[in-house]
C-alpha positions as CSV (number, residue, x, y, z in Angstrom):
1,X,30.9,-37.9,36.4
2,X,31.0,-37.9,32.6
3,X,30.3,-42.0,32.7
4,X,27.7,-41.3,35.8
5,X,25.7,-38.8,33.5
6,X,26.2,-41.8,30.2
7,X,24.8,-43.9,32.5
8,X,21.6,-41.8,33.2
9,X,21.5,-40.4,29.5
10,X,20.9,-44.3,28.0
11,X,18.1,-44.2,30.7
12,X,16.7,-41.1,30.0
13,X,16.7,-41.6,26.0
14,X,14.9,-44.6,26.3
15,X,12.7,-44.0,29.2
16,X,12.1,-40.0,28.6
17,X,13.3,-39.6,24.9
18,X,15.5,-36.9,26.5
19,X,18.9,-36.6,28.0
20,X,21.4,-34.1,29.0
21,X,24.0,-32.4,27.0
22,X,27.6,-32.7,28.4
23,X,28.9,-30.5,25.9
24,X,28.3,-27.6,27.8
25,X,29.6,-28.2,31.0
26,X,32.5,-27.1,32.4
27,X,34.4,-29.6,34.6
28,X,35.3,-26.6,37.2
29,X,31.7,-25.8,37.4
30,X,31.1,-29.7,38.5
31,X,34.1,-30.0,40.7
32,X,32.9,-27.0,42.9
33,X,29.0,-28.3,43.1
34,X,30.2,-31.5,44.5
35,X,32.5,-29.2,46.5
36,X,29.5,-27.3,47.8
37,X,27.7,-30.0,48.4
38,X,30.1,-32.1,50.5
39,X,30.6,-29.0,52.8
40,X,27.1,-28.4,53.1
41,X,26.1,-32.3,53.4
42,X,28.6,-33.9,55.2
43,X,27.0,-37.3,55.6
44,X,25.7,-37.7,52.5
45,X,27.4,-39.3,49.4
46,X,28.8,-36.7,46.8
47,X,26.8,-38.8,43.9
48,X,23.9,-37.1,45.2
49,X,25.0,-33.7,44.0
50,X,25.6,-35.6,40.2
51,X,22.4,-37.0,40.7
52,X,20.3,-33.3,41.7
53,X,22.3,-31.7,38.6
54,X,21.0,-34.8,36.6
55,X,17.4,-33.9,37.7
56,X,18.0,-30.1,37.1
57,X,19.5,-29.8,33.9
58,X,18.0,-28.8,31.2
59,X,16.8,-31.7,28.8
60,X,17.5,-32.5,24.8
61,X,14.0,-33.9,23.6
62,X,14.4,-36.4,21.2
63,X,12.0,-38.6,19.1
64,X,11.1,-42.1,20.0
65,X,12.4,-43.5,16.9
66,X,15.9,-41.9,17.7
67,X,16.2,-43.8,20.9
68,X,19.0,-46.4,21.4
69,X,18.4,-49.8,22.7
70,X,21.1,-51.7,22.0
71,X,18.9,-54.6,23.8
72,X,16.0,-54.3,22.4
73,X,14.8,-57.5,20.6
């Protein structure tokens, strides 16, 4: 989950100039919304409860000039 949400943060800093903050969340508290969401949501995959908390959580604004591009030419 912690490389899922990396993943999205390089997309959100550059796209955005926001991202979320890992720092704060608790690995118990992810574990049991994927939990939830699996019993609830049988058929769908469990990336799509990383991908809702992705959407809902609350964003660090950041200037442009402190995005990352590491391919940016």
């Amino acid at each position: 989950m912690q490389g899922y949400v990396s993943g999205a943060n390089f997309l959100l800093l550059n796209e955005y100039n926001n991202y979320v903050d890992m720092n704060g969340v608790e690995p118990g508290k992810i574990l049991k919304l994927v939990f939830d969401f699996c019993k609830a949501n049988p058929n769908d995959k469990p990336i799509s409860a990383i991908d809702k908390f992705i959407r809902d959580a609350k964003k660090v604004e950041v200037s442009e000039k402190d995005a990352f591009n590491p391919w940016e030419q």
